[in-house]
C-alpha positions as CSV (number, residue, x, y, z in Angstrom):
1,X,-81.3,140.2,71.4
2,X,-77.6,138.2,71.1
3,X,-76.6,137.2,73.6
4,X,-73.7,138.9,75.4
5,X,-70.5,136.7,75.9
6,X,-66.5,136.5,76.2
7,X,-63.3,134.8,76.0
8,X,-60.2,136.0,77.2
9,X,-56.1,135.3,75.8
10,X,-54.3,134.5,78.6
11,X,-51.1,136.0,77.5
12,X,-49.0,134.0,80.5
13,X,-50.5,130.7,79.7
14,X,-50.9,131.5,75.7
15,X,-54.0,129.8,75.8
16,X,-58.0,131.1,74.9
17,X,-60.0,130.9,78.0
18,X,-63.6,130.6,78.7
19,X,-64.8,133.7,80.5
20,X,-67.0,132.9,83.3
21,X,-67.0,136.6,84.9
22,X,-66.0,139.9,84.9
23,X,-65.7,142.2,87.7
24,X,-64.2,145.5,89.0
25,X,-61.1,144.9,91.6
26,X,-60.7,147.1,94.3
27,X,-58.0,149.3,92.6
28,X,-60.4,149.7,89.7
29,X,-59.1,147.4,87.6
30,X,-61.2,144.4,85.2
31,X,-60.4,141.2,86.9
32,X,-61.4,138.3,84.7
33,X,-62.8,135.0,86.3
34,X,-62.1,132.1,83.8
35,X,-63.7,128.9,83.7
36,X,-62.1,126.4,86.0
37,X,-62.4,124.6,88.8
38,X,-61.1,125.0,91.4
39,X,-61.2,128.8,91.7
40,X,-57.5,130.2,92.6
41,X,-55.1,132.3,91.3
42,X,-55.1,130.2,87.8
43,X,-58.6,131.4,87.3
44,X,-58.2,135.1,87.2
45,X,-56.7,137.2,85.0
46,X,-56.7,140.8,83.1
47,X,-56.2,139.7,79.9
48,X,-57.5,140.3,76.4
49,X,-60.9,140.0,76.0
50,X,-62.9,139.0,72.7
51,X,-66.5,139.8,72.7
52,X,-69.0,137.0,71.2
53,X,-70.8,139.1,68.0
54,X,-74.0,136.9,68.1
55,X,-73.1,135.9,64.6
56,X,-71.9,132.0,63.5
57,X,-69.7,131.2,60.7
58,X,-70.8,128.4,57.7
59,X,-74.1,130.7,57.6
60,X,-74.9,130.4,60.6
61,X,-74.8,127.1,61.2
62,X,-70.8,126.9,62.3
63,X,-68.3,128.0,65.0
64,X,-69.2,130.9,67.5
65,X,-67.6,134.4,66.0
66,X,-65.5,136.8,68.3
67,X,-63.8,140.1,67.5
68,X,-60.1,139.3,66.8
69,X,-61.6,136.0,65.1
70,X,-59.8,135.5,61.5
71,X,-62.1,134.3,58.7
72,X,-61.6,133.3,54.8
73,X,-64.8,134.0,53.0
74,X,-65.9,131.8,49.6
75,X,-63.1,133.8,47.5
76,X,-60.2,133.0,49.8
77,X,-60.1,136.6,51.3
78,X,-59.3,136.6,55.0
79,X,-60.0,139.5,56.8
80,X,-60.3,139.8,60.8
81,X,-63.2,140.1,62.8
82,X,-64.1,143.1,64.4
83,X,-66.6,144.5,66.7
84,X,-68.3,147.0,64.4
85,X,-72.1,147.2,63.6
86,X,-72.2,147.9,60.1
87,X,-68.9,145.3,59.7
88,X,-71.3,142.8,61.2
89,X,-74.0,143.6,59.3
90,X,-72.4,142.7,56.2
91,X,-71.3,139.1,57.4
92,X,-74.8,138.0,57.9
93,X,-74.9,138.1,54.1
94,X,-72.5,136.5,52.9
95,X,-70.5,133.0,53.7
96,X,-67.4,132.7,55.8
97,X,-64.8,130.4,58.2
98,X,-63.6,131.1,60.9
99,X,-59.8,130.0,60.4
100,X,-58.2,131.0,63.5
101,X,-58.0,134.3,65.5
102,X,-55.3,137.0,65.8
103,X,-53.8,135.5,69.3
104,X,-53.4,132.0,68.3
105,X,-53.0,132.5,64.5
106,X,-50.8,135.9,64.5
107,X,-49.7,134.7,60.8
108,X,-53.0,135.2,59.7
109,X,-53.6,138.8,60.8
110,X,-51.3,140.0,57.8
């Protein structure tokens, strides 16, 4: 079983953040708890979440993959992560990087 894990793009900070929990707010809204001390306002947030696939790059033996990651693969074609099974499926066989992700790196989500 992979474990189940996110990050979040903190649009007003334009930064990735760790994701330390998720949680319904009273209105029914996802409120995001990132991961920093101490816990305030700075900590919480509704932003875009990436999902962890359970999958590494450098096969296997690299950089934690997420959905909206961007990866080059042994022929130079970059392609972006998604969150698909049989899309996933078909990375465990074959050799990739991780080269950015479609927040950070919009330039490489042509």
């Amino acid at each position: 079983m992979r474990e189940i894990k996110f990050r979040a793009w903190d649009k007003k900070e334009k930064k990735m953040r760790e994701v330390r929990d998720l949680h319904w707010d009273a209105e029914g809204g996802l409120d995001v708890e990132y991961g920093c001390q101490p816990i305030d306002e700075a900590c919480h947030g509704s932003d875009t979440l990436m999902q962890y696939t359970g999958l590494k790059d450098k096969d296997g033996k690299g950089k934690e993959v997420y959905s909206g990651d961007v990866a080059k693969d042994k022929h130079g074609q970059i392609f972006e992560i998604i969150a698909d099974y049989k899309f996933l499926a078909h990375l465990e066989d074959i050799w990739f990087e991780v080269i950015g992700n479609i927040y950070e790196n919009p330039e490489l989500n042509k």
